[in-house]
C-alpha positions in Angstrom: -36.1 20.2 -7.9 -32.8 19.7 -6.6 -32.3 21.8 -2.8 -29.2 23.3 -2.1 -28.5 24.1 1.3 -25.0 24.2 3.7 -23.2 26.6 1.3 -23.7 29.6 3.7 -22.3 27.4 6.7 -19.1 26.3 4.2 -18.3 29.7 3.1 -18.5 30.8 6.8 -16.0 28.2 7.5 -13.8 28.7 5.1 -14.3 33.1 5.0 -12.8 32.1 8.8 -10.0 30.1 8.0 -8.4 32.5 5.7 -7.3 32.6 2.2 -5.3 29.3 2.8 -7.6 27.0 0.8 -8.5 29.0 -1.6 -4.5 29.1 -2.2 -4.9 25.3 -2.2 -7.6 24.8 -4.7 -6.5 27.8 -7.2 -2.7 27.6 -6.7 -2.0 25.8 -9.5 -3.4 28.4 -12.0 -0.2 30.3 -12.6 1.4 27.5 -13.6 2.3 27.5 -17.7 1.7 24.0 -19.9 3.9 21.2 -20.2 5.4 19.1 -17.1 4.4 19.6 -13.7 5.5 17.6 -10.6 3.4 17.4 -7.6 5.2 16.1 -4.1 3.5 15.1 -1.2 5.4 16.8 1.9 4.9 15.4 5.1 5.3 18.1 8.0 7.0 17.6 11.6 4.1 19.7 13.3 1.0 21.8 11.4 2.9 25.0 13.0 1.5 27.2 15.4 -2.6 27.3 15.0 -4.9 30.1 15.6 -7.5 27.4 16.6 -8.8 26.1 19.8 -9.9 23.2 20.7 -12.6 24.7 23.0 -14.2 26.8 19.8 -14.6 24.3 16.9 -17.1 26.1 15.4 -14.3 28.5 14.1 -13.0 25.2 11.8 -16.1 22.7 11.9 -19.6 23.4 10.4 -22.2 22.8 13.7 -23.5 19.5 11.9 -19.8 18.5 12.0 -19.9 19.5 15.5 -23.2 17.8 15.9 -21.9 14.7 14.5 -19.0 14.6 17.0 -21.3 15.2 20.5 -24.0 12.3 19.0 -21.2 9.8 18.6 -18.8 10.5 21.7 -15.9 11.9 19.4 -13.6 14.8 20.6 -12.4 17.8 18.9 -8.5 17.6 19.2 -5.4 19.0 17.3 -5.8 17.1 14.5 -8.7 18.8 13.0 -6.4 21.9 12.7 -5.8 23.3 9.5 -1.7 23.5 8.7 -0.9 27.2 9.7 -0.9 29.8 7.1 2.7 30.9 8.3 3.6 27.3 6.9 1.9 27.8 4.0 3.6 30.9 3.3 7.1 29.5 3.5 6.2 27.0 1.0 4.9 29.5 -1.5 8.0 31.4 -0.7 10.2 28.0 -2.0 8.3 28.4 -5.3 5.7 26.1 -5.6 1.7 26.2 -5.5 -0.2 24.4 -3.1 -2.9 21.8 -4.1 -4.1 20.2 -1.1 -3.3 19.5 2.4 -4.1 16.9 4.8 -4.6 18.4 8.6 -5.2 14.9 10.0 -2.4 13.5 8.3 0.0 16.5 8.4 0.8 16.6 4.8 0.6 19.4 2.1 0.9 18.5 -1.8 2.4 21.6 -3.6 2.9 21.5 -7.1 6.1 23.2 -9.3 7.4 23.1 -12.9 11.0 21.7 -12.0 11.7 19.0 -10.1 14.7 20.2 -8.1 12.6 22.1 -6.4 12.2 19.4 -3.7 15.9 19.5 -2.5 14.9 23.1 -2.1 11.4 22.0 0.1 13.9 19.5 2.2 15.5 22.5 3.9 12.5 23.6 5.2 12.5 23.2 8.9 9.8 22.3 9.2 9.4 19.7 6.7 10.1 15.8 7.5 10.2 14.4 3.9 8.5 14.2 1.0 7.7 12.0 -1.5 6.7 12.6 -5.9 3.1 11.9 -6.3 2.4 13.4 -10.1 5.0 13.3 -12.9 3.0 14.3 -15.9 1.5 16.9 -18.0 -0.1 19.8 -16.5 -3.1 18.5 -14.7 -5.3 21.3 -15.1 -4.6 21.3 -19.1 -7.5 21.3 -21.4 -9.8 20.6 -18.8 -13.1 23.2 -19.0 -16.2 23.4 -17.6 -19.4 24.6 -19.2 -23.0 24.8 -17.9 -24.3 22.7 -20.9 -27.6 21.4 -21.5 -30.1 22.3 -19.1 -32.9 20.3 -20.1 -34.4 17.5 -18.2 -34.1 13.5 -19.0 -36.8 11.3 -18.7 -36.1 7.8 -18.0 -38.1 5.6 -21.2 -37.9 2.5 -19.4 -41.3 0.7 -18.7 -42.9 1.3 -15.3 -43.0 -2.1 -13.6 -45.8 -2.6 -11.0 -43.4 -2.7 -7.9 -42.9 0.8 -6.9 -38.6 -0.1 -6.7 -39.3 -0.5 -10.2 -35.9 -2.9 -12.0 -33.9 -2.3 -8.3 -36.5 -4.0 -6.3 -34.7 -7.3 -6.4 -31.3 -6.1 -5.5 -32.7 -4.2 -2.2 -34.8 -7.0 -1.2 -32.1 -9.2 -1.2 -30.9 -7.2 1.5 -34.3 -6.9 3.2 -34.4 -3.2 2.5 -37.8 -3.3 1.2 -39.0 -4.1 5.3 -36.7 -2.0 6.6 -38.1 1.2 4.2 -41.8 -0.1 5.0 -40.9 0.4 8.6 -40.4 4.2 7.8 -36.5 4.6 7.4 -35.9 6.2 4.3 -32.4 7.6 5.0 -34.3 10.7 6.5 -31.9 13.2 8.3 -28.8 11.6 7.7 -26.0 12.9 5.5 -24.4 10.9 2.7 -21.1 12.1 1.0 -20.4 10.4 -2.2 -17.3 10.5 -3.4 -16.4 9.6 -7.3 -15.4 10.5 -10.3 -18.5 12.9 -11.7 -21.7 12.7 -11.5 -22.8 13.9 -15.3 -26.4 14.9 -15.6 -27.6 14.5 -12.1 -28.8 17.6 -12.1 -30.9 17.1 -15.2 -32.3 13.4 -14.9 -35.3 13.3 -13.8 -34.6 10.4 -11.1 -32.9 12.5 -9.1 -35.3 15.5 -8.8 -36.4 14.8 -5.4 -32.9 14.7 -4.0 -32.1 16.7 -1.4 -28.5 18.1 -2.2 -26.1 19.7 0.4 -23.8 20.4 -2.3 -21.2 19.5 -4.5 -17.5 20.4 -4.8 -14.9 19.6 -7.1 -11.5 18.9 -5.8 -9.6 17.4 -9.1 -10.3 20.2 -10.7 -11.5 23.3 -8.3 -14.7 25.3 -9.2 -15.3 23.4 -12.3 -19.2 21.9 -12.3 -19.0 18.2 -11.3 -21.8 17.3 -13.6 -20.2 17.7 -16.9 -17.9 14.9 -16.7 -18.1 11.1 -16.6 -21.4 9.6 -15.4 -19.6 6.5 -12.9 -20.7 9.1 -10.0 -24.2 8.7 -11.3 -24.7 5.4 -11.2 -23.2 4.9 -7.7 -25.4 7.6 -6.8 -28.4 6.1 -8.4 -28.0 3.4 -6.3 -29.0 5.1 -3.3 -30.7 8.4 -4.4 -32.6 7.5 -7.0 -36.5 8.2 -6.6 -38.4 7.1 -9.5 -41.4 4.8 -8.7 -42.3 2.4 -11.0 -38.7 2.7 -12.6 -36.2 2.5 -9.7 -36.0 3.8 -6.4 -32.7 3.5 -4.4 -31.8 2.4 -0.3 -31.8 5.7 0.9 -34.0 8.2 -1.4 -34.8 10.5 1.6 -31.2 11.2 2.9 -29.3 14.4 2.0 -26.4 14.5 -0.4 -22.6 16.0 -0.7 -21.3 15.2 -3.9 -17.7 15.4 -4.5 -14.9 14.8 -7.2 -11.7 13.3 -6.4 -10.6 11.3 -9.3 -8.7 12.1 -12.6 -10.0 9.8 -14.5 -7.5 10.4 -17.3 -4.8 8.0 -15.3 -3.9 6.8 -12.5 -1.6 8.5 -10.0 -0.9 8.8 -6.1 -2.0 12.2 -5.7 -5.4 10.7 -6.1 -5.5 9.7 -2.6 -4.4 12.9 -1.6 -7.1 14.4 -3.6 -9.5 11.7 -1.9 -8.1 12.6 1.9 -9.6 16.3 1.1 -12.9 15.2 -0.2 -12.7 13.0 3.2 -12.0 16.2 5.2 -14.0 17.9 3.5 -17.1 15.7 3.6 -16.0 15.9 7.5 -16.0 19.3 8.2 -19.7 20.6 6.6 -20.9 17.1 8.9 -21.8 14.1 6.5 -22.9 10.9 8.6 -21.8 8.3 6.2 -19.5 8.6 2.9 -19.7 6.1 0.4 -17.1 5.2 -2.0 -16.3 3.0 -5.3 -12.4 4.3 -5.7 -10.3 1.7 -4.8 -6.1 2.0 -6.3 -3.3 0.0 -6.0 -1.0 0.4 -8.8 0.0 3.9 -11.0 0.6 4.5 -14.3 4.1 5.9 -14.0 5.5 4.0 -10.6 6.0 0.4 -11.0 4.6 -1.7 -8.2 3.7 1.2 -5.9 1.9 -1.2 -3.0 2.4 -4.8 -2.9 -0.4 -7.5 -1.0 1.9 -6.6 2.6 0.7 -3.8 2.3 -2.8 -4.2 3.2 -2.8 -3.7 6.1 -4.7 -1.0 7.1 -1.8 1.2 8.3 0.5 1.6 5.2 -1.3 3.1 2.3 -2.1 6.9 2.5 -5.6 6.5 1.8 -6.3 3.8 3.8 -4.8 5.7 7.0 -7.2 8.5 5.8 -10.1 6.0 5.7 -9.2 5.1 9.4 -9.2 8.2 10.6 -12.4 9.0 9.2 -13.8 6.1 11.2 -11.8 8.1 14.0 -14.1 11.3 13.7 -17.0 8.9 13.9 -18.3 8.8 9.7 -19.3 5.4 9.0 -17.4 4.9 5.5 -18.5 2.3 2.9 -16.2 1.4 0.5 -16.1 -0.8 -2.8 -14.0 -4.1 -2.5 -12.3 -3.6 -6.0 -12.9 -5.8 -9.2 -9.4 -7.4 -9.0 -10.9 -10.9 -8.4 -10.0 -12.5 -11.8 -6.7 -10.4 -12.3 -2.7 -11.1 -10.4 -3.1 -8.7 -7.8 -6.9 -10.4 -7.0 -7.2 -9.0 -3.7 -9.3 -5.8 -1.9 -7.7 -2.6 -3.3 -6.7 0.7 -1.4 -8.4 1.7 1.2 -11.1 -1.1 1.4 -8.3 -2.5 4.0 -8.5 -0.1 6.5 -10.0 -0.7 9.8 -13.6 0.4 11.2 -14.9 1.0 8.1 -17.2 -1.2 5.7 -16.3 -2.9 3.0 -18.3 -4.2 0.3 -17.8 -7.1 -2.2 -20.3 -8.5 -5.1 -22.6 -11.1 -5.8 -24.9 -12.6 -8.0 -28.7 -12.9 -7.9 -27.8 -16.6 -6.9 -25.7 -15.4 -4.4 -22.2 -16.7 -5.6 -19.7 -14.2 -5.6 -19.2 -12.2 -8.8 -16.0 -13.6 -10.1 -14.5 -9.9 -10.6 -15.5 -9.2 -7.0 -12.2 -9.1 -4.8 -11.0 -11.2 -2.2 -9.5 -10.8 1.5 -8.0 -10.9 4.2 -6.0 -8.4 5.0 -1.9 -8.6 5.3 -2.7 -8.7 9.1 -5.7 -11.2 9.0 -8.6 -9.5 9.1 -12.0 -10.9 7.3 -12.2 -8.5 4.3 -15.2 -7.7 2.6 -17.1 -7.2 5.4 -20.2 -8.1 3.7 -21.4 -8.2 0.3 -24.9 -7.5 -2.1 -25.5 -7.6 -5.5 -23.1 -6.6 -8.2 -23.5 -8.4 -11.3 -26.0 -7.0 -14.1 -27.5 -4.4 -10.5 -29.6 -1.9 -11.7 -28.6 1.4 -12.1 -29.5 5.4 -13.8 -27.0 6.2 -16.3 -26.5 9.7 -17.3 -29.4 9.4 -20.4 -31.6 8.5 -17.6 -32.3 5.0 -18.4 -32.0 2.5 -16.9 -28.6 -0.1 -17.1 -27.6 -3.4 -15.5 -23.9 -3.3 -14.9 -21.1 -4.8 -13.1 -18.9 -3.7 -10.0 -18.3 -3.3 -6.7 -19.1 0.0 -7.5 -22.5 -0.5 -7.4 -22.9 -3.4 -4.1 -21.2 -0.8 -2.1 -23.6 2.5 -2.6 -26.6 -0.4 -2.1 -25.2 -1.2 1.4 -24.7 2.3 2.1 -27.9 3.4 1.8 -29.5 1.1 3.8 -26.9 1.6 6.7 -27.9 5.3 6.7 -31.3 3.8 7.2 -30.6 2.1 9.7 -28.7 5.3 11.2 -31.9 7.2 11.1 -33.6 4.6 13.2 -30.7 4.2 15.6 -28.7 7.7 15.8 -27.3 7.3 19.0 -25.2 4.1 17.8 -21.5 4.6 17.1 -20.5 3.9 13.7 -18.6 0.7 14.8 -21.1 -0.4 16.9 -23.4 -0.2 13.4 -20.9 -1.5 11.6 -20.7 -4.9 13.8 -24.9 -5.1 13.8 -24.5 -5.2 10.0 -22.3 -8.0 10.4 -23.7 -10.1 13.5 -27.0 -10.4 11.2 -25.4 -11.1 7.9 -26.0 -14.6 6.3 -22.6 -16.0 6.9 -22.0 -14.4 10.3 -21.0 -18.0 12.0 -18.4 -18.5 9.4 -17.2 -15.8 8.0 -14.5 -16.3 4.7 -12.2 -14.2 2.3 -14.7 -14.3 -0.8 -18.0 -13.0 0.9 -16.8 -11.4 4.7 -19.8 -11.9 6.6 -22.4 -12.4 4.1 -25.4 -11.0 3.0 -26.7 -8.2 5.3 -30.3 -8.6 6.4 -31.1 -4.9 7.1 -34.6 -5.4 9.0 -33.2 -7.6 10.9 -30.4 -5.6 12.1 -33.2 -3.2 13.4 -35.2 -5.6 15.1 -32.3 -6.9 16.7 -31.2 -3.1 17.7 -34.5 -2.5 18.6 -34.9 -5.3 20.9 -31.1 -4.4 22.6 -32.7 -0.9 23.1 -35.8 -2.2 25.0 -33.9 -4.5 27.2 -31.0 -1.4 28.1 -34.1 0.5 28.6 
């Protein structure tokens, strides 16, 4: 059965932080139907902070602390919540905080009437803000039950491999060596973030799976298996453990799974919801987070970002991105599907630096004509790499087996094997994995726009890393 382990450490953390995010997370609940307006308020300072950088533990779980002595990355100011005094004030102005952002200095409150924001501008300590919701009340309608409890068993045929209908799409990257060396994903800590992951905690292909936890940030304390099964399937990709039937690239890691989409549209808060999954993943100490939300365009704001602005430094969530590469997480991130639409290129925040992103292919190795392109407004290759991601097989949430299309699904299959690789080589930095993914990859001499780097050859990576670590020896 499913383990569930870390919850004592998060409600440690968060008992010690006060009753600021629980104000964030269950703000909202006062709030009457009809419109609602969320603004995105970007602070001058987080206030004055009870923290110090010299006791983390009061703010980081130890595996977050952990994480950061293993990889050579420092504690400083901005892992600082926002101060409760500031919080306070805004509650004070009349509206209900959502989220907040302590590495980008930003708080999204929510109100029922718009003027409120020339209200928030005279706030002294507020440098601007900017609408990021327009719509109906989010929370509206939108109930959680425990539902069915029973298990599901895939019906799909056993094949004589052990990887079962996947074994093609991991050998491709040489995962099958790299697993029969012994690196199974073992030790290391995967946050995926999507839009649900319905029935994972019934399907039988995910029984084995060692779960950290899950959490819910679209919709606090609702279950995050009740809705929308796209979660699944990028999880399925990695986690799955079913010989015979399918077995993912990293079925012995540990997992955080965590909501951050509204699936019911498209609007900018969902990058701010993403940002505090990103935080969050960060503070309870996940090693790698992969992800197969990519945005670039909003249902109610015409021609939000435009192709300058991929540039790693523009978009919200792709600033959030980089910083996680900052705080040393190795984030994997879908390339988008806009290859055969106008906007054709990555999406939001596959263009941020240091992390790794992933475009599709076919099992003849052309790229997937859906799969989108690079570089980067300021010239960078982009994807880094690709795998498979045309008709790649995946658990949906019946249990059985599909072969579907997307990005979604190449980037979860690199991510599990790079968590392998972590767990052979934990003392390399997440860049420094990052480039030994790449200097191995098929195309590595000539990298383009379509493909990055190639196709990653996992086992090689780790003999090459194992033959740098017996010559620095």
């Amino acid at each position: 059965m499913i383990s569930s382990i870390n919850r004592d450490i998060c409600k440690s953390i968060y008992r010690r932080i006060g009753i600021m995010t629980v104000c964030f997370m269950l703000g909202v609940a006062y709030l009457s139907a009809d419109k609602s307006f969320c603004f995105r308020i970007y602070l001058k300072d987080k206030g004055k902070s009870q923290f110090r950088e010299s006791s983390p533990e009061a703010f980081l779980s130890p595996e977050s602390i952990e994480r950061r002595m293993l990889r050579e990355v420092f504690v400083d100011e901005t892992d600082f919540p926002v101060s409760q005094a500031y919080m306070d004030e805004l509650i004070a102005a009349g509206v209900s905080p959502v989220v907040q952002s302590k590495w980008m200095k930003t708080v999204v409150v929510e109100a029922r009437d718009s003027a409120v924001a020339d209200v928030l501008k005279t706030l002294p300590f507020v440098d601007s803000l900017t609408c990021v919701w327009n719509g109906g009340d989010r929370q509206e309608g939108l109930l959680c039950n425990d539902g069915d409890t029973s298990r599901l068993l895939s019906e799909d045929e056993p094949l004589e491999s052990p990887y079962g209908h996947a074994e093609a799409q991991i050998a491709m990257l040489n995962g099958v060596r790299l697993h029969a060396a012994g690196y199974r994903g073992k030790g290391v800590r995967i946050a995926v973030i999507d839009a649900g992951f319905k029935n994972v905690d019934r399907i039988e292909a995910f029984a084995s799976m060692t779960l950290l936890g899950t959490r819910n940030i679209t919709f606090p304390g609702r279950c995050v298996f009740r809705e929308d099964d796209h979660g699944t399937k990028v999880l399925s990709c990695i986690a799955a453990n079913m010989p015979g039937v399918m077995i993912g690239t990293a079925p012995d890691a540990s997992f955080l799974l965590i909501k951050s989409e509204d699936t019911r549209g498209e609007s900018p808060i969902e990058e701010d919801l993403w940002a505090a999954a990103v935080e969050y993943a960060d503070s309870v100490g996940v090693d790698v987070i992969s992800s197969s939300l990519g945005y670039f365009r909003y249902d109610s704001i015409a021609d939000y970002y435009n192709r300058n602005d991929l540039d790693g430094q523009t978009a919200f969530i792709s600033r959030m991105a980089g910083m996680a590469a900052k705080k040393g997480i190795l984030v994997v991130s879908s390339a988008g599907n806009e290859g055969n639409s106008e906007w054709e290129k990555i999406t939001f925040p596959s263009d941020a630096p240091d992390i790794l992103t992933v475009g599709s292919i076919t099992f003849d190795k052309e790229k997937s004509a859906f799969s989108s392109t690079g570089m980067t407004a300021d010239y960078r290759i982009k994807p880094d790499v690709v795998a498979v991601g045309t008709k790649v097989c995946a658990t949906g949430s019946a249990g059985q087996i599909q072969f579907i299309d997307g990005t979604s699904f190449s980037a979860p299959t690199v991510a599990g094997l790079a968590a392998c690789l972590w767990q052979a080589f934990p003392l390399l930095k997440n860049t420094e994995l990052i480039e030994l993914i790449k200097e191995t990859s098929s195309r590595h001499q000539q990298p383009d726009v379509q493909q990055g780097y190639g196709i990653p050859d996992m086992f090689n990576a780790y003999k090459k890393a194992n033959n740098d670590a017996l010559r620095n020896f």
